[in-house]
N, C-alpha and C positions, 0 to 999 in steps of 0.2 A: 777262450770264447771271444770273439770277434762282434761287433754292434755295427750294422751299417744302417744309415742318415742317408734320408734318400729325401730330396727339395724337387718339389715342381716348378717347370721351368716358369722362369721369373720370378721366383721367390726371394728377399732380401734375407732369409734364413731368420729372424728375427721371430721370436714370438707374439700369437696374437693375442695375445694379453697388454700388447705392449701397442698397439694399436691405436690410431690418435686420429678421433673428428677430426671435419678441417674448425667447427667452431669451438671444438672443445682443446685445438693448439690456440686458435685466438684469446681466448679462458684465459690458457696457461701463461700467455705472453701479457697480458693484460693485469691477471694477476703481479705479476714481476714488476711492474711497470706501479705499480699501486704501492704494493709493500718498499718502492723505492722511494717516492714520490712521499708517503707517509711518514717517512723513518728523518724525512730533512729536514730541519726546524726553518729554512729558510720559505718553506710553502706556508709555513703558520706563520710568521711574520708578514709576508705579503696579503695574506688574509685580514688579518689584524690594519695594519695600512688600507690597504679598501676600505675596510667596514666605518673606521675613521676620516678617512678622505670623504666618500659619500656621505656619513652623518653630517660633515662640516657645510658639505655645499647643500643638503636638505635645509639643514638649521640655518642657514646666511639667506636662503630661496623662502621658507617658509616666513622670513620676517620681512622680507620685501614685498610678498605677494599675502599678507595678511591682510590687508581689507581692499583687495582686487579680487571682483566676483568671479566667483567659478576659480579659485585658487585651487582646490584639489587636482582637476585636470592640469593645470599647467606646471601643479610641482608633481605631477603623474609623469607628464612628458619628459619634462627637466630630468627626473630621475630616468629614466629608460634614456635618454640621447646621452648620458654622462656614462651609466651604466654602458653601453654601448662603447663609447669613447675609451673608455678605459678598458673594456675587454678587449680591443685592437690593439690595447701597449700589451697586455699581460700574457695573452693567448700562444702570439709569437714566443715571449721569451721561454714558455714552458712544453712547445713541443720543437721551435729550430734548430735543438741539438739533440732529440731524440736517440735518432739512429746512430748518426756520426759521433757520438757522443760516447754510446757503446764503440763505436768502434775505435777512438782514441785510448780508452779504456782497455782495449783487449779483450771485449767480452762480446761483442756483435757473433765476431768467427765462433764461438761456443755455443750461442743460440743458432747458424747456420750449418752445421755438422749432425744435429738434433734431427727430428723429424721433424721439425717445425719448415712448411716450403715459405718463401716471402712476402707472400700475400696474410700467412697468419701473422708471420710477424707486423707488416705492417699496417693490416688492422688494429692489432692488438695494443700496440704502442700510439695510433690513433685515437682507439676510445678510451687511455688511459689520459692524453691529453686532452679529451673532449672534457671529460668528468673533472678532471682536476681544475678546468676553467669552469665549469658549470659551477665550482664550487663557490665561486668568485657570485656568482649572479644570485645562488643562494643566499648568500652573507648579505644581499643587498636589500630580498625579501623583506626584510621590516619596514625599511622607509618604503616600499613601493607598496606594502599593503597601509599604511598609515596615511598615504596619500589618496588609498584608495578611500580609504573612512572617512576620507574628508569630503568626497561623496563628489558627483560631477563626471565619473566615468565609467561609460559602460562595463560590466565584467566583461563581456567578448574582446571587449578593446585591451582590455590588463589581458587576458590568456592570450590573443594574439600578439602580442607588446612582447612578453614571453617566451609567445614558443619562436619567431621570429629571432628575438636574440638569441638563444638555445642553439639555432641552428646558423645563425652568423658567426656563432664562437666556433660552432665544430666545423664549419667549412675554412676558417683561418686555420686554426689546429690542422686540418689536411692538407691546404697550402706547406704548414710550417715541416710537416712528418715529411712531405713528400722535396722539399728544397734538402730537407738534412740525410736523405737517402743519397740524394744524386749529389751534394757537397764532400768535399772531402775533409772541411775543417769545420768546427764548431761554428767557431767567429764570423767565419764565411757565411755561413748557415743564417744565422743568427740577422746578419746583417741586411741580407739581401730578400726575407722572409718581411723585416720591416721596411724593405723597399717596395716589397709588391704591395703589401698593406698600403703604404701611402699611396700606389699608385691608384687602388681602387679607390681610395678616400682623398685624395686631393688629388690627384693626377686628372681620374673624371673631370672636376670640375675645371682645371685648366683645360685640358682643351676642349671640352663646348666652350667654354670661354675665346677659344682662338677662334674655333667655327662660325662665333659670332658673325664675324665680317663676308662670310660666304653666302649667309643666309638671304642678304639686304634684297629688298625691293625698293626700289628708288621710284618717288612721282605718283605714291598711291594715295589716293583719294580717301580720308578717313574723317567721320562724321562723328564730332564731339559734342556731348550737352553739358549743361551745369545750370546751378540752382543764381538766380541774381534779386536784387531788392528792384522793386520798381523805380523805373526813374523817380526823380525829386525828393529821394530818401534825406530824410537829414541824418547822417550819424553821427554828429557830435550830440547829439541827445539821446539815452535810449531809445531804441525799436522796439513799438509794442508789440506783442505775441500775437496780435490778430494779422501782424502785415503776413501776406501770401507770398510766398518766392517766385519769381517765374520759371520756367524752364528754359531756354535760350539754347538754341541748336545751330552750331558750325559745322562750315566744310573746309578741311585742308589738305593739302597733297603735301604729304610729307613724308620719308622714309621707317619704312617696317622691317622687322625680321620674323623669316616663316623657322620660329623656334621647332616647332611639330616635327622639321624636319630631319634635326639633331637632340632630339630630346631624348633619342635612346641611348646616348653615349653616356648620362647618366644611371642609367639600368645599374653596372655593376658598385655602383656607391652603394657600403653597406648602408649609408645613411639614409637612402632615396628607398633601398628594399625594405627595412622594418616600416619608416613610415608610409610610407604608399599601399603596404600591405593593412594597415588595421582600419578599423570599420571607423571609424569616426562618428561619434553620434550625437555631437554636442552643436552644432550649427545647423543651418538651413541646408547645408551641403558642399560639395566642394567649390572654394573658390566665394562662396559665400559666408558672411559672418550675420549671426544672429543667435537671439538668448534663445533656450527653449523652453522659456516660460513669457516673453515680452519680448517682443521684434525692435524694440524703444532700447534697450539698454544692450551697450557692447561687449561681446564677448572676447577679448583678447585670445588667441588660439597660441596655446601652447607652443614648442619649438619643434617637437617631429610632428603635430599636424599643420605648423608653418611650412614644415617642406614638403609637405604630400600636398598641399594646397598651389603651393610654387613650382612640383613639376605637373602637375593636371595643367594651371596654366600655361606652363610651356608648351605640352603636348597639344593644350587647346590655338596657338597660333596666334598671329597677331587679331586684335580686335579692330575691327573697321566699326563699328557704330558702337560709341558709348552712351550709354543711354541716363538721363539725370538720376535714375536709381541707383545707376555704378556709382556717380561721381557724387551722392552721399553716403558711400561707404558700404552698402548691399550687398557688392561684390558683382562680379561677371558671372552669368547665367552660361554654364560649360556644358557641349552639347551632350546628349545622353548616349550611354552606350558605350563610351567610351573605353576602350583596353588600359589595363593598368600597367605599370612599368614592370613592376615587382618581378611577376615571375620569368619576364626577359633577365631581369639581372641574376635572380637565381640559377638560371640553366648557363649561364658565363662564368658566373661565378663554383659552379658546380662541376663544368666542363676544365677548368682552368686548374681547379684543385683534384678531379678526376685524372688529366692528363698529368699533373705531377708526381700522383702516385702511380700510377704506369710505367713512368720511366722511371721513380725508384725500384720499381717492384724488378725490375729490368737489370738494375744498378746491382743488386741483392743477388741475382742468380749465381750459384757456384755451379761447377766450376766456371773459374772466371781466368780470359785469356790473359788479361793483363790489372797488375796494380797501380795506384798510381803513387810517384816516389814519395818513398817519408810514409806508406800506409803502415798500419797495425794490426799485426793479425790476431796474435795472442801472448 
C-alpha cells in the first residue's frame, strides 16, 4: 500500500504546529538572550559596583549639600545626571557584542537556519539588552527615592527623570545591537559603539563649540543696567540697610553671538534630552531663579535643571537689554512659547539607531553572497 503526500504550492512541508508569531520568535530569542545574561556572574558584580559607586557619590553629595536649602532637588538631579553617566559606559558594553558575539561563537548561524527571520532576532536580542541595563537604573531606585523624601521635587519631575533615562538606555542598547550586526568583531563592535556614544555626549558639545565663531555679530548695541550706591558712599564704614541702590543704565556696542542659531546641534546630547524634557517646578521658570516659598532666598538649581536652563538660554539668543533685575540675579525673562530641544534630539537619536538596525537587519539576511574572511559559521 502506497501513501501519497500531496503540499500546496508554497508550502515549506513543515507542520502547523510548528508555526512561529513574528512576536512570539522575538519571545523566543529574547528569552535566550535572558537565561544567558542571568547564568553570568559577571552581570551581578557589575550590579553590585553601581549600587556602590552611586551610594558613595549620594553619601559624599548628601554631606556637602546638608544645610544648602532645597538639598533634596539638587541630590535628585545629581543622582539622575550620574545615573545617566554611568548608563552610557554600561549600556554599550552589554549589548556591542550581542550579535557578532553569537556569531564568534558559532551559534548566530543556528539561530538563522530556525524560523526565526532577523528582524526577531534582532529585536529580541535588543530588548534583552534594554532590560538588562534597566536593571542598572533599578538598583539605583533607592537613593533617587530617598532624595525624593527629602522633598523639593515635583513627582512628574522623578517619573519623567525616569522614564527619559528608560528610554536613553534603550536607544544606546539599539545603537550598540545594531554596530555588533553590521561588525564583524566583538572588539570592533565594542569599540566604535563607545565612539558613537561619545560623540553624541561630548562630540555635541565640541562643535557648537567651534560654531561659536560663526555666529558673531560685531558692532551691536547692547544696553546694560546694574544696581550702584549713591555717590558720597563711604565704605570703609558699614552701609546702613536703609541706603537705596540706584539703578544705572549703559549702552555699549560690543560683540554677540546669535546662539538660537546653533543650539540645535545640541539636541542629540543625551544630557540636553533628559534635562530639557522634565517639568521643572522649583523656580520662577526657565532661566529664572527663585524659592517657591520667598523670592528673598536663593535657590541653587540642581545639575540637569542647570542644563535645561543653559540651552533655553541659548535657544533664547543673545540679550540686548539687561535689565537691574537680571544683574541681581532674577535671571532673563525667556520669551514664551518657546519649542523645546528634546524631542529634536530624540527623533536623531532614534533615526540614527533606527538606521543601524536596518542595516544590521540587512547584514543578517541568508542567504548571503559573500563572507567576510576569518567569519564563523558553526
Amino acid at each position: 500500500m502506497s501513501i501519497s503526500i500531496t503540499e500546496q504550492p508554497g508550502s515549506t512541508g513543515a507542520s502547523s504546529d510548528l508555526a512561529l508569531t513574528y512576536w512570539g520568535g522575538v519571545k523566543a530569542v529574547f528569552g535566550l538572550e535572558m537565561r544567558q545574561r542571568l547564568r553570568a556572574r559577571a552581570w551581578y558584580i557589575m550590579l553590585v559596583v553601581w549600587f556602590f559607586v552611586i551610594g558613595l557619590v549620594f553619601l559624599l553629595a548628601s554631606l556637602t549639600t546638608a544645610s544648602t536649602f532645597g538639598s533634596g532637588a539638587i541630590l535628585f538631579d545629581l543622582v539622575v545626571g550620574f545615573v545617566l553617566f554611568f548608563g552610557l559606559l554600561v549600556a554599550p558594553g552589554l549589548s556591542a557584542n550581542a550579535v557578532n558575539g553569537d556569531r564568534a561563537a558559532g551559534t548566530l548561524a543556528i539561530l538563522q537556519i530556525t524560523l526565526l527571520t532577523p528582524g526577531q532576532i534582532l529585536w529580541g536580542k535588543w530588548l534583552a539588552s534594554w532590560v538588562a541595563s534597566l536593571a542598572f537604573l533599578l538598583v539605583s531606585t533607592p537613593f533617587i527615592f530617598w532624595a525624593l523624601a527629602l522633598g523639593g521635587v515635583n513627582p512628574a519631575e522623578a517619573f519623567v527623570s525616569l522614564l527619559m533615562l528608560s528610554i536613553e538606555l534603550g536607544i544606546v542598547s539599539a545603537i550598540g545591537i545594531g554596530i555588533s550586526a553590521l561588525a564583524n568583531r566583538p572588539l570592533f563592535s565594542i569599540v566604535t559603539t563607545y565612539m558613537v556614544v561619545a560623540l553624541l555626549g561630548i562630540g555635541t558639545l565640541i562643535t557648537f563649540g567651534l560654531s561659536y565663531a560663526l555666529v558673531e555679530e560685531d558692532n551691536a548695541e547692547v544696553t546694560y543696567s546694574y544696581m550702584e550706591y549713591p555717590p558720597g558712599t563711604d565704605f570703609s564704614q558699614e552701609i546702613p540697610a536703609s541706603v537705596e541702590l540706584e539703578c544705572v543704565t549703559r549702552t555699549e556696542v560690543q560683540t554677540v553671538h546669535h546662539t538660537e542659531r546653533t543650539a540645535w546641534l545640541l539636541a542629540a546630547n543625551p544630557f540636553v534630552i533628559v534635562a530639557d524634557s522634565v517639568p521643572y517646578s522649583r523656580g520662577g521658570g526657565f532661566g529664572q531663579v527663585a524659592a517657591p516659598m520667598s523670592s528673598d532666598v536663593y535657590v541653587q538649581p540642581g545639575v540637569m535643571e542647570g542644563i535645561s536652563q543653559g540651552v533655553r538660554l541659548l535657544q533664547a539668543g543673545p540679550d540686548y537689554e539687561m535689565t537691574c533685575e537680571e544683574a541681581q540675579g532674577t535671571g532673563r525673562d525667556l520669551p514664551e512659547g518657546g519649542f523645546p530641544i528634546w524631542p529634536l534630539g530624540l527623533v536623531l537619536q532614534s533615526a540614527l539607531a533606527g538606521g543601524l538596525l536596518w542595516l544590521g537587519r540587512r547584514k543578517l539576511t541568508t542567504p548571503t553572497r559573500r563572507l567576510a574572511q576569518g567569519t564563523r559559521i558553526a
